[in-house]
C-alpha positions as CSV (number, residue, x, y, z in Angstrom):
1,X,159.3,220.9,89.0
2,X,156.0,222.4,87.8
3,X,152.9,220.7,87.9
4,X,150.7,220.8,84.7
5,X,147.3,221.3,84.7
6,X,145.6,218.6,83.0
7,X,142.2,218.7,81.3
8,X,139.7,216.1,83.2
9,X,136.6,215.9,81.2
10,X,133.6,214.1,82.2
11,X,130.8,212.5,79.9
12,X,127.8,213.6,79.1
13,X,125.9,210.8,81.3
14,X,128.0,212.5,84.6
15,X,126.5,216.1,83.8
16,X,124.4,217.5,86.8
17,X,121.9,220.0,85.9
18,X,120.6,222.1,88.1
19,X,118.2,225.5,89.2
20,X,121.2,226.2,91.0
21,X,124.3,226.1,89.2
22,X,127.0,228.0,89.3
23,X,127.4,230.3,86.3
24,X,131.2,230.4,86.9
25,X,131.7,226.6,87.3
26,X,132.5,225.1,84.0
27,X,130.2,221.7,83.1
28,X,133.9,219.7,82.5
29,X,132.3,218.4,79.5
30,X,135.1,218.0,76.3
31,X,134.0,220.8,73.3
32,X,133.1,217.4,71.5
33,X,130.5,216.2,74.1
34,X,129.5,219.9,74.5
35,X,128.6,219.9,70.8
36,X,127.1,216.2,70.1
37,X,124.9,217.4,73.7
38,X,123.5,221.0,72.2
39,X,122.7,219.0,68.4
40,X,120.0,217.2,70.6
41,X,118.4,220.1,72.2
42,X,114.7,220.2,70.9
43,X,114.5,224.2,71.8
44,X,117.0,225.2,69.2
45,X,114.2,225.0,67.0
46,X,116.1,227.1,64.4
47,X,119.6,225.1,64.2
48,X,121.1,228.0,65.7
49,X,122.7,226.6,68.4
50,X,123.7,223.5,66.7
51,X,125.9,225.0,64.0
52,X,127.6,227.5,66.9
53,X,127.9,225.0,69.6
54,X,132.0,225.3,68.9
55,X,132.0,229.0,69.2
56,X,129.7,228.8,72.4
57,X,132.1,226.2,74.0
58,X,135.1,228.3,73.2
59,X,133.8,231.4,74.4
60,X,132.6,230.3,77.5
61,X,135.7,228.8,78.4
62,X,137.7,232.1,77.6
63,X,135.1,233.9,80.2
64,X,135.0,231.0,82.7
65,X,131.0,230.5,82.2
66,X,129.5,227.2,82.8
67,X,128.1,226.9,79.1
68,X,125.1,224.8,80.2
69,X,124.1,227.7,82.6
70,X,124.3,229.8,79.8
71,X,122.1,227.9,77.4
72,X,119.5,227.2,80.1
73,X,119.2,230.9,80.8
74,X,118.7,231.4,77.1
75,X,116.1,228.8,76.4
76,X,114.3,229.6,79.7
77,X,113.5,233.7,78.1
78,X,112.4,232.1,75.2
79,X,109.9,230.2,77.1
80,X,108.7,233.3,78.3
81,X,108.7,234.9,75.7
82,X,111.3,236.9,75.4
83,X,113.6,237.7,72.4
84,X,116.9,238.7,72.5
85,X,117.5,240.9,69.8
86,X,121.3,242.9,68.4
């Protein structure tokens, strides 16, 4: 008998943030916490990330990417400065 992989998901209260996580770990938030947590993000000044959150989610679990890793690494260049221009 096969075993089949179920999908745990945590809450949003049991995310751990930190300078050191893995950027292949996934968060195990649910795409609907993933998007309700990203609408309260004060750096997405432009609603950018808001209306996208679904598309973010998806793609980072297609790659494996932990999606807050992602986000933080994004935010943290615009801090700096940086732009990130297509």
């Amino acid at each position: 008998m096969k075993n089949k992989k179920k999908n745990k998901y945590i809450s949003i209260k049991d995310v751990k943030i930190s300078k050191d996580m893995d950027l292949t770990v996934r968060t195990g938030l649910s795409r609907a916490d993933f998007i309700t947590l990203i609408s309260g993000v004060k750096a997405d000044t432009s609603g950018f990330f808001e209306e996208n959150a679904g598309t973010i989610y998806d793609l980072c679990e297609e790659y494996s990417l932990n999606e807050i890793f992602f986000l933080r690494n994004y935010f943290s260049r615009i801090r700096l400065g940086y732009s990130i221009k297509s």
